[in-house]
N, CA, C and O of each residue as an XYZ file, in Angstrom:
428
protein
N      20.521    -14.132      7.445
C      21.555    -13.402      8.129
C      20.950    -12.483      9.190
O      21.041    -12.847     10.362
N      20.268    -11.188      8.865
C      19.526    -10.632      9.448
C      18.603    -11.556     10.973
O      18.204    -10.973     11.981
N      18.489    -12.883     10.732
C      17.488    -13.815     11.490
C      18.903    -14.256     12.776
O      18.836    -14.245     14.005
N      19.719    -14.501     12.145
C      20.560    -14.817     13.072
C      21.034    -13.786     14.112
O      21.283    -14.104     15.275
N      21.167    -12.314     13.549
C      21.425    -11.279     13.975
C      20.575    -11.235     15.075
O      20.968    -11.621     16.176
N      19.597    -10.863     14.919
C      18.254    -11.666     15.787
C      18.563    -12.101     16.862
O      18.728    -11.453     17.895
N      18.694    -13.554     16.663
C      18.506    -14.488     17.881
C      20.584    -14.059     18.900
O      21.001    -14.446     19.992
N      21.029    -13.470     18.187
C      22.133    -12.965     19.197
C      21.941    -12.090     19.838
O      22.806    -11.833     20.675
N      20.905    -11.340     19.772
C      20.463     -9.898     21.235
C      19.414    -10.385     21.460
O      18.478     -9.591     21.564
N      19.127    -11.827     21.623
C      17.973    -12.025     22.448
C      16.372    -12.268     21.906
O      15.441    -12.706     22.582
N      16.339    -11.807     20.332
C      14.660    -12.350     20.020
C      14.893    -14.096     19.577
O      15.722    -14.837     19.048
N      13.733    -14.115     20.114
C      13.810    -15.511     19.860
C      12.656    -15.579     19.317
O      11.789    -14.845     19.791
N      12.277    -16.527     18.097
C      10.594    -17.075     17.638
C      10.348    -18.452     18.507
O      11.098    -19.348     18.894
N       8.965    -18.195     18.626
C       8.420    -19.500     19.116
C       8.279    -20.638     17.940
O       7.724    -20.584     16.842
N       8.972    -21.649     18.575
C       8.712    -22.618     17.153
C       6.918    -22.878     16.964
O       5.977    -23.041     17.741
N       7.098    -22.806     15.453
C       5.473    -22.989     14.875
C       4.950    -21.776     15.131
O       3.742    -21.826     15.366
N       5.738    -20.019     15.191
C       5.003    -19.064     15.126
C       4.988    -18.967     13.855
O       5.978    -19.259     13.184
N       3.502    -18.407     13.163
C       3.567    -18.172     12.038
C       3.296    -16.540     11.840
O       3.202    -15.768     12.794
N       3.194    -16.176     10.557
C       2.883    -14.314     10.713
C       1.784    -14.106     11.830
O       1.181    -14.928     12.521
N       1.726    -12.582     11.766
C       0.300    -12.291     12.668
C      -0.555    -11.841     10.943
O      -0.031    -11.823      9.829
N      -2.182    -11.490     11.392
C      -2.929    -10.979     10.802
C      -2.545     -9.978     10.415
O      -1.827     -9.385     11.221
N      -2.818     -9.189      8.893
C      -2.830     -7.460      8.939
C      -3.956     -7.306      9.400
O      -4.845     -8.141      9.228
N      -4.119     -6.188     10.080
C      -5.068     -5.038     10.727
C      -5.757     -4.312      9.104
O      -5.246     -3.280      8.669
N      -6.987     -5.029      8.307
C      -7.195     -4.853      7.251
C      -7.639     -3.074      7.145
O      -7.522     -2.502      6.062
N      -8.176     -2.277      8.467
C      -8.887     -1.074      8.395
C      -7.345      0.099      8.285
O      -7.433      1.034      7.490
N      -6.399     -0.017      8.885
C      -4.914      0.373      9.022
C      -4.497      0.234      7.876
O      -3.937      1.194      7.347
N      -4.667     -1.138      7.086
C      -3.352     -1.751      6.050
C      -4.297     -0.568      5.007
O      -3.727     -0.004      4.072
N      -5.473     -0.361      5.258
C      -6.395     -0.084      4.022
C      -6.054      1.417      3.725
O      -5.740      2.093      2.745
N      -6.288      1.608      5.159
C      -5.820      3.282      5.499
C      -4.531      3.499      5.164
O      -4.542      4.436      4.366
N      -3.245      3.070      5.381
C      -2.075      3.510      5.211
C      -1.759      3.108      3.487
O      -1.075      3.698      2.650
N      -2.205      2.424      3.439
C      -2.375      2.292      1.257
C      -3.182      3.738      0.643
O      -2.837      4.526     -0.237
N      -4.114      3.702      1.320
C      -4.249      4.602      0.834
C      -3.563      6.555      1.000
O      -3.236      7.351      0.119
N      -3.588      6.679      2.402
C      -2.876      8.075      2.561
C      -1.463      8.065      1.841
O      -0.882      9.123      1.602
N      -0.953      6.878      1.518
C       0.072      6.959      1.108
C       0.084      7.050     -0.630
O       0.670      7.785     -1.425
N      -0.730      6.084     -0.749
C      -0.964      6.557     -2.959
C      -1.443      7.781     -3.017
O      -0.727      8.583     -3.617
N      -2.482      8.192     -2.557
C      -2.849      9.878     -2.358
C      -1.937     11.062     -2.353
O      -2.027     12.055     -3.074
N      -0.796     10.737     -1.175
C      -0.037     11.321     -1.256
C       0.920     11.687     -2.547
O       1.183     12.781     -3.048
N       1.289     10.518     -2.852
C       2.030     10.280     -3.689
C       1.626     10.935     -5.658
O       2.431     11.283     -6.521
N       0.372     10.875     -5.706
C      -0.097     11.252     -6.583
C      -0.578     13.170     -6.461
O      -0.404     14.156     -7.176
N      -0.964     13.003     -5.680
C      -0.483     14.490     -5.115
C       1.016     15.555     -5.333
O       1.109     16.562     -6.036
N       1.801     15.075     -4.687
C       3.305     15.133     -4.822
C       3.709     15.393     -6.325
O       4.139     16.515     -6.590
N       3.609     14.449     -7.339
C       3.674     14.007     -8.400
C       3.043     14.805     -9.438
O       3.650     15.041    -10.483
N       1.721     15.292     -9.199
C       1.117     16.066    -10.075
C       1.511     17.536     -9.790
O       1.584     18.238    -10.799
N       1.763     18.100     -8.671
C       2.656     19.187     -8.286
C       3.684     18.870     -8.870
O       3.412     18.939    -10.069
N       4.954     18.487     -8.712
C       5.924     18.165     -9.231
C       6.027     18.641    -10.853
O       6.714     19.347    -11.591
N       4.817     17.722    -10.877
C       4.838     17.982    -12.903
C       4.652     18.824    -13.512
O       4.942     18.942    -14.703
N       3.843     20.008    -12.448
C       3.546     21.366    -13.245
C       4.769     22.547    -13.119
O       4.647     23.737    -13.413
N       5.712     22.016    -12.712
C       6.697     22.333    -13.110
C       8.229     21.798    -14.206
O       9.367     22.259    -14.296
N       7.375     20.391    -15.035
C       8.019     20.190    -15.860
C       8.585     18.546    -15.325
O       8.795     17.564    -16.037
N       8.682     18.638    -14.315
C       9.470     16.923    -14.333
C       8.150     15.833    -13.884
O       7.247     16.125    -13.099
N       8.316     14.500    -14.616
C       7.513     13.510    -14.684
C       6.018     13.879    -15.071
O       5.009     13.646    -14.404
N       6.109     14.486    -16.260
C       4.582     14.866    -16.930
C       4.531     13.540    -17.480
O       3.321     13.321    -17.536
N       5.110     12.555    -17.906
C       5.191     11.306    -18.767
C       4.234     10.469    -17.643
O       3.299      9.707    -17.888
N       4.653     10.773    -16.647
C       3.604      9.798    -15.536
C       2.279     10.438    -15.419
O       1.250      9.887    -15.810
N       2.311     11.385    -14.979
C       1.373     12.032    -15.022
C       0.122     12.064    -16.172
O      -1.073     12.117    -15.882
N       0.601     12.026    -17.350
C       0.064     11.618    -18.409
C      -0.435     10.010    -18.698
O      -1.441      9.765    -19.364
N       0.160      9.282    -18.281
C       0.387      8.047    -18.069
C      -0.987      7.511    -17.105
O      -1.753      6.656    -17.549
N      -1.197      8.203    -15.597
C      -1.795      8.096    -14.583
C      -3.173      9.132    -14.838
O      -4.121      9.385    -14.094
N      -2.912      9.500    -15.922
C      -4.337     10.394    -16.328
C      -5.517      9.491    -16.815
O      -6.731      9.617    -16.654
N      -4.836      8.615    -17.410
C      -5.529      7.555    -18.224
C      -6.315      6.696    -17.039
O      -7.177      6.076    -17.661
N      -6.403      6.452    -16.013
C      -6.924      5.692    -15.015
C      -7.816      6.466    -14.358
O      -8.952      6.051    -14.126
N      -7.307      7.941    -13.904
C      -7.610      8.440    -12.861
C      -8.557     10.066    -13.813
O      -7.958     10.794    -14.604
N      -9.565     10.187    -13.551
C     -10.357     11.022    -14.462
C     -10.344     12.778    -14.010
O     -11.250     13.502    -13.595
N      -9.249     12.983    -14.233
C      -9.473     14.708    -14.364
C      -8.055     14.753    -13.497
O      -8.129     15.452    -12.487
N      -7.244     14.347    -13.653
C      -6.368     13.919    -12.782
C      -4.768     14.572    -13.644
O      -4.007     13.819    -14.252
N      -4.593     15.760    -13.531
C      -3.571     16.740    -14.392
C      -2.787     17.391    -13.506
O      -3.008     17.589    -12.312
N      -1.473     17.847    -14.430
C      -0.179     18.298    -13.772
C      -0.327     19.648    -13.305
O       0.522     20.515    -13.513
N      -1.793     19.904    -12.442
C      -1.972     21.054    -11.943
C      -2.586     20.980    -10.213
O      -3.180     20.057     -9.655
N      -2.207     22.207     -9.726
C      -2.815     22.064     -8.427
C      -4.231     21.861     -8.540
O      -4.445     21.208     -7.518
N      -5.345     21.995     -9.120
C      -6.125     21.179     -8.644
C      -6.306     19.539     -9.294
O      -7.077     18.678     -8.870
N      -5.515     19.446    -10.235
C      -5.953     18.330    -10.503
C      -5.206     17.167    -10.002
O      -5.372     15.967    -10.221
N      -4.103     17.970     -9.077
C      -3.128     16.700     -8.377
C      -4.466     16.208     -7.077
O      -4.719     15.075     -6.667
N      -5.026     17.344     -6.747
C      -6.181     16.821     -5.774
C      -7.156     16.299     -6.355
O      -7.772     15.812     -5.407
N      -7.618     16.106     -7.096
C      -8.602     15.379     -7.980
C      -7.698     13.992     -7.946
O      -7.705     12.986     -7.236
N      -7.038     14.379     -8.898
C      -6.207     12.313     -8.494
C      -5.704     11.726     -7.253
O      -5.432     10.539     -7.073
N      -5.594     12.847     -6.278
C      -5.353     12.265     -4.848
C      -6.727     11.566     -4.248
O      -6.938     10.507     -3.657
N      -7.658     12.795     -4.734
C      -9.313     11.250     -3.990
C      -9.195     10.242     -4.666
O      -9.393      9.179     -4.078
N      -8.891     10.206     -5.892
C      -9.228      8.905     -7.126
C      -8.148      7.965     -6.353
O      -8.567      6.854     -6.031
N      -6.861      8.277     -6.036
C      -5.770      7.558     -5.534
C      -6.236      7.053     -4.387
O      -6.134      5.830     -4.301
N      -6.752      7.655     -3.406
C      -7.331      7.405     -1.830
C      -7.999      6.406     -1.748
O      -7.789      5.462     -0.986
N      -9.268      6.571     -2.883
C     -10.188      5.460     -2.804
C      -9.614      4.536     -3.624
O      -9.940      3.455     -3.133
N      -8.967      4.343     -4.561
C      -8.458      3.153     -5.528
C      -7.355      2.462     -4.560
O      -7.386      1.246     -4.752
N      -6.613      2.740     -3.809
C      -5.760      2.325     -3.124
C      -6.110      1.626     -1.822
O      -5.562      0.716     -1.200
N      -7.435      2.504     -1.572
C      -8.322      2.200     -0.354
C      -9.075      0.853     -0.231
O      -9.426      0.233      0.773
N      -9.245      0.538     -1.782
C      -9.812     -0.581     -1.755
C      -8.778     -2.020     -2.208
O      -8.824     -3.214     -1.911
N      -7.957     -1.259     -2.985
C      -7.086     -1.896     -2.928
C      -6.146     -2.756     -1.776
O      -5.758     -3.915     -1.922
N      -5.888     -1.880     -0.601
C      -5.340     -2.274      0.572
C      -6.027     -3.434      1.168
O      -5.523     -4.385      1.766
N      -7.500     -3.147      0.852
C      -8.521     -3.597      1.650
C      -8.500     -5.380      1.071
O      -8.329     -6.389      1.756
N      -8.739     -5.260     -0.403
C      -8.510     -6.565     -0.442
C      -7.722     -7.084     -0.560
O      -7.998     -8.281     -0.641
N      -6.330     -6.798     -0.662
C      -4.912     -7.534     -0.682
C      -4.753     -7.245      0.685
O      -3.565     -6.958      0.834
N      -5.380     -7.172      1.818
C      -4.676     -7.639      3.411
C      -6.296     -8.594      3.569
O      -5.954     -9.569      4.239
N      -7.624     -8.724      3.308
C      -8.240     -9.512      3.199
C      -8.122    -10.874      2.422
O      -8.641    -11.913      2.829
N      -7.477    -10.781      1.402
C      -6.912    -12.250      0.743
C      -5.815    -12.334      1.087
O      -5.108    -12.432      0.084
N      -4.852    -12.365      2.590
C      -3.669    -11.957      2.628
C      -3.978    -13.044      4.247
O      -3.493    -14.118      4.603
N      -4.809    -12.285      4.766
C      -5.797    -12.798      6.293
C      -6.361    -14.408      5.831
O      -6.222    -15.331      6.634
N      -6.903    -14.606      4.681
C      -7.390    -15.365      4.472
C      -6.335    -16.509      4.244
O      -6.091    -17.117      5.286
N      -5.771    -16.873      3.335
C      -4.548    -17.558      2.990
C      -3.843    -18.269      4.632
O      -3.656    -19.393      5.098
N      -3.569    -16.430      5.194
C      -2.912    -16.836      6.458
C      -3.748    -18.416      7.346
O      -3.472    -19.558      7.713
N      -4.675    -17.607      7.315
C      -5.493    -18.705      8.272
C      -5.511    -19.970      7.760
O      -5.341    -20.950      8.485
N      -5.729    -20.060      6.413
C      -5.747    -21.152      5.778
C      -4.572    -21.976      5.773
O      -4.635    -23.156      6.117
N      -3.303    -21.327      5.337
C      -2.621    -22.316      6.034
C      -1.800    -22.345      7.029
O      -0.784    -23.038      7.087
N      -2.276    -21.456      8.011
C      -1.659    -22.167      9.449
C      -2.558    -22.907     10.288
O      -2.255    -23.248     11.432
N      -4.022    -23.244      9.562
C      -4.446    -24.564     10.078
C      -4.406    -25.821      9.135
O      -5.228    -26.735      9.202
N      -3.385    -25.766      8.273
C      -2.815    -26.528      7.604
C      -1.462    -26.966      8.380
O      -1.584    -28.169      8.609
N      -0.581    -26.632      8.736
C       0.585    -26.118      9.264
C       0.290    -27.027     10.946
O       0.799    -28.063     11.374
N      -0.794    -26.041     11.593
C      -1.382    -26.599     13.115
C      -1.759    -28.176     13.147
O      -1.370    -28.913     14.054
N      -2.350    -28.502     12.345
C      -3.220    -30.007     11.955
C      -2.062    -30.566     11.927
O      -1.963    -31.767     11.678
């Protein structure tokens, strides 16, 4: 629906376009400022009583990582880099695939 919406103001796809690449240093970066954040947020949050269950939960992964101001920053590096690498290889096996089969697709 949305696709049709589309092609009535004018975008059009080229037939046989397939996705573009992710930008793996961006995809890596924005995974991560964003779990950081989020775990940040969250551990503030909790030291005032709501979502200690996560927090508790996310302690177990993330090492020193408590419903206090410093320890929401302690799980925000742990989040940064776990996410960081995370990004990194789910838009690297993501790149890979791509290529793979749109010279499957091209052939």
């Amino acid at each position: 629906m949305h696709f049709i919406k589309m092609q009535k103001k004018g975008f059009k796809l080229k037939k046989g376009k397939i996705m573009n690449k992710l930008n793996v240093k961006a995809f890596s970066l924005t995974c991560a400022i964003t779990w950081s954040l989020a775990l940040l947020v969250l551990a503030w949050i909790s030291a005032f009583g709501w979502g200690i269950r996560d927090v508790s939960m996310l302690a177990g992964l993330y090492l020193g990582y408590k419903a206090t101001f410093f320890g929401g920053i302690i799980g925000a590096l742990w989040g940064f880099f776990d996410a960081g690498i995370g990004g990194f290889i789910f838009s690297s096996i993501y790149n890979y695939f791509l290529k793979k089969f749109s010279k499957i697709k091209a052939g």
